[in-house]
LOMI-321634 format. One line per field, with one value per residue: chain; x, y, z of N, C-alpha, C, CB in turn; residue in one letter; residue number from 1. Coordinates in steps of 0.2 Angstrom, whole numbers, plus 5000, padded with zeros to 4 digits. Glycine has a CB too. Layout:
! LOMI-321634
unit = (A;...)
n.xx = (X;...)
n.yy = (Y;...)
n.zz = (Z;...)
ca.xx = (X;...)
ca.yy = (Y;...)
ca.zz = (Z;...)
c.xx = (X;...)
c.yy = (Y;...)
c.zz = (Z;...)
cb.xx = (X;...)
cb.yy = (Y;...)
cb.zz = (Z;...)
code = (A;...)
pos = (NUM;...)
***
This chain:
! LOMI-321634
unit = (A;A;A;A;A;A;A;A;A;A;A;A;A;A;A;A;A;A;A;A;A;A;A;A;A;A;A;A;A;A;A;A;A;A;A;A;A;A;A;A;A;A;A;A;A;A;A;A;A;A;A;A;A;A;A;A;A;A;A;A;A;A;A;A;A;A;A;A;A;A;A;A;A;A)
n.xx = (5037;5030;5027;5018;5010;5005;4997;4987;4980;4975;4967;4955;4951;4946;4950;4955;4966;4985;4996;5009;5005;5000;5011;5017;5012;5012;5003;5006;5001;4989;4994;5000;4989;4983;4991;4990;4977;4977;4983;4974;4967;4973;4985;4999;4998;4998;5010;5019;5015;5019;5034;5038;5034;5042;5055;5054;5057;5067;5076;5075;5081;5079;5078;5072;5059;5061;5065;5055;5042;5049;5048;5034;5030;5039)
n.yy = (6148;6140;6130;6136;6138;6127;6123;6131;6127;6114;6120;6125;6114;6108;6097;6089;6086;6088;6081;6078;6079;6070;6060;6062;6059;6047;6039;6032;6027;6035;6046;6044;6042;6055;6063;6057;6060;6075;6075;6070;6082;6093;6092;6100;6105;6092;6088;6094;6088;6077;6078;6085;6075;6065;6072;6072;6060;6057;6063;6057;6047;6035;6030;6021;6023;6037;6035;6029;6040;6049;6044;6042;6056;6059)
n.zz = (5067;5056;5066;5073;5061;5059;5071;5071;5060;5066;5075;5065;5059;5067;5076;5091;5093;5089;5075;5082;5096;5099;5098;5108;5117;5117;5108;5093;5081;5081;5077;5064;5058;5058;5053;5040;5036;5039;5027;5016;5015;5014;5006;5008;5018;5028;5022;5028;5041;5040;5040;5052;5060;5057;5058;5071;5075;5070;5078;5089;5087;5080;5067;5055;5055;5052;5040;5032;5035;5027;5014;5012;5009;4997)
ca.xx = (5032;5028;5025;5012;5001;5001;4993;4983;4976;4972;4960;4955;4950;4942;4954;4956;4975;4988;4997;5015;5001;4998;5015;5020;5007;5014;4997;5011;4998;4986;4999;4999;4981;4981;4995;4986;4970;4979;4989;4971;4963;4978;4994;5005;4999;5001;5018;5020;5017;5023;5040;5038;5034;5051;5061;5053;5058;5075;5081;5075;5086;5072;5080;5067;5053;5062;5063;5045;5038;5051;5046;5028;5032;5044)
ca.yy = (6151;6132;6124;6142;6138;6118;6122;6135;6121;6111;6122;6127;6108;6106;6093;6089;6086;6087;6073;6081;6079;6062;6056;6066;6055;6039;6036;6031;6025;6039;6052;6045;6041;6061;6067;6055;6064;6082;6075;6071;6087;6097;6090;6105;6105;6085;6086;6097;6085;6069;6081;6086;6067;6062;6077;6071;6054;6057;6066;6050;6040;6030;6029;6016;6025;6042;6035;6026;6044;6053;6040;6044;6065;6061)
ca.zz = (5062;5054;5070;5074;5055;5058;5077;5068;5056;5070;5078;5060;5059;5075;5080;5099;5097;5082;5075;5086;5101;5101;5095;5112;5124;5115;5101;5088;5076;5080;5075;5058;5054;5059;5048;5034;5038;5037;5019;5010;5016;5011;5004;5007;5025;5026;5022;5037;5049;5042;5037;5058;5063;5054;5063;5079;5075;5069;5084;5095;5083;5075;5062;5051;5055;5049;5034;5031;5032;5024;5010;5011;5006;4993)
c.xx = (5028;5023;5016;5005;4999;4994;4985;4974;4972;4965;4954;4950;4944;4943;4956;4963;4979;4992;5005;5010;5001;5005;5019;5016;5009;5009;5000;5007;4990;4990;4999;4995;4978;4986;4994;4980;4971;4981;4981;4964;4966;4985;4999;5005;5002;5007;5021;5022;5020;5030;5042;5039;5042;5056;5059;5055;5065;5079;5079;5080;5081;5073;5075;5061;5054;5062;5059;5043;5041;5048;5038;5027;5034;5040)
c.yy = (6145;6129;6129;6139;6132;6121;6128;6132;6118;6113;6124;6120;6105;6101;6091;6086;6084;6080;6073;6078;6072;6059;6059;6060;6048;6034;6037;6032;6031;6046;6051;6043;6051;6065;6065;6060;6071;6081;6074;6077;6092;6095;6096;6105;6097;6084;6088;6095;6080;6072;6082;6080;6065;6064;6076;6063;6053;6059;6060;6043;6031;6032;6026;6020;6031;6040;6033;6035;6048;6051;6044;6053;6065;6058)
c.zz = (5059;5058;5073;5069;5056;5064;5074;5065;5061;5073;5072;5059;5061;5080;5086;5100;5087;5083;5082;5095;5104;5100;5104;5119;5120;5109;5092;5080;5075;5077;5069;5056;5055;5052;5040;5035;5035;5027;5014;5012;5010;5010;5004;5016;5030;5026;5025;5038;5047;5043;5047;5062;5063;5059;5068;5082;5074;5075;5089;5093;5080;5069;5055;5051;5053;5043;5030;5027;5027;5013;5006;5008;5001;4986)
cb.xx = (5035;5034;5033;5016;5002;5007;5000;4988;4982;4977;4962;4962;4953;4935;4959;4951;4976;4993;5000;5016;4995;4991;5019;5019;4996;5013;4987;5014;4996;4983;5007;5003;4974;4983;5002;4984;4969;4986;4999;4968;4963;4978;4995;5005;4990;4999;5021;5017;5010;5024;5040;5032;5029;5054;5062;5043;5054;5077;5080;5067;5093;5063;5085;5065;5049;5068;5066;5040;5035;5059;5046;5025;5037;5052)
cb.yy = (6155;6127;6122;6152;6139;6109;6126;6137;6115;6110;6129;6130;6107;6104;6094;6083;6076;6094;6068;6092;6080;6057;6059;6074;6056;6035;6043;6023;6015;6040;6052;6042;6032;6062;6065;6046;6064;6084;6064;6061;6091;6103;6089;6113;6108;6081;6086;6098;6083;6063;6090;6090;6061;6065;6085;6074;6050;6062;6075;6046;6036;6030;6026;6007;6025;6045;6034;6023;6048;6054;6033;6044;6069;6059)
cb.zz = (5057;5055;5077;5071;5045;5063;5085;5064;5051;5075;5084;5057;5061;5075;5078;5103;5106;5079;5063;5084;5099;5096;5086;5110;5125;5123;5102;5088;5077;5086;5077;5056;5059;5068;5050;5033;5048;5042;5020;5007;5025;5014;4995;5001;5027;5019;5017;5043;5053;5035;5029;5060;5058;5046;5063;5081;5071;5064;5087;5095;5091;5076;5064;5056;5060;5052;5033;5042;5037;5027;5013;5019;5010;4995)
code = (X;X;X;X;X;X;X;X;X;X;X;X;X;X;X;X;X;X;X;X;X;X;X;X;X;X;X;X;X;X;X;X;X;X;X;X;X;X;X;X;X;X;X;X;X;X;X;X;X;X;X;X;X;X;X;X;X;X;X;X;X;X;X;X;X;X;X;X;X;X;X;X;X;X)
pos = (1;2;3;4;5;6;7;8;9;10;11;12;13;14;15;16;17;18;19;20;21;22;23;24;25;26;27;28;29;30;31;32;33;34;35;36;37;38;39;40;41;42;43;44;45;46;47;48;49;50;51;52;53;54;55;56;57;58;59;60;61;62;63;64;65;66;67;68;69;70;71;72;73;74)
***
């Protein structure tokens, strides 16, 4: 349902790829100048993706960088 309203946002946007997108083709530093991008449009949507970045970083065991964004949210 979450992952449905971000993708939603995205086209909503006009975005040619969310920040999940690019973190997925390997554009590390596009993922998060995307999830900043979303965070000063709409802070509740923003904290989505970083809160999605983190969970997509935690279960790789990147640890350091799970907790950077989780930083950025809190």
């Amino acid at each position: 349902m979450m992952a449905q309203m971000l993708l939603r946002h995205v086209d909503l946007l006009g975005w040619s790829e969310s920040p999940m997108e690019a973190l997925r083709c390997g554009k590390v530093e596009r993922a998060l100048k995307l999830a900043a991008l979303a965070m000063e449009q709409d802070v509740s949507t923003g904290t989505l993706w970083h809160l999605m970045l983190a969970w997509r970083w935690h279960q790789k065991g990147e640890v350091d960088a799970t907790i950077c964004l989780l930083k950025i949210v809190a």
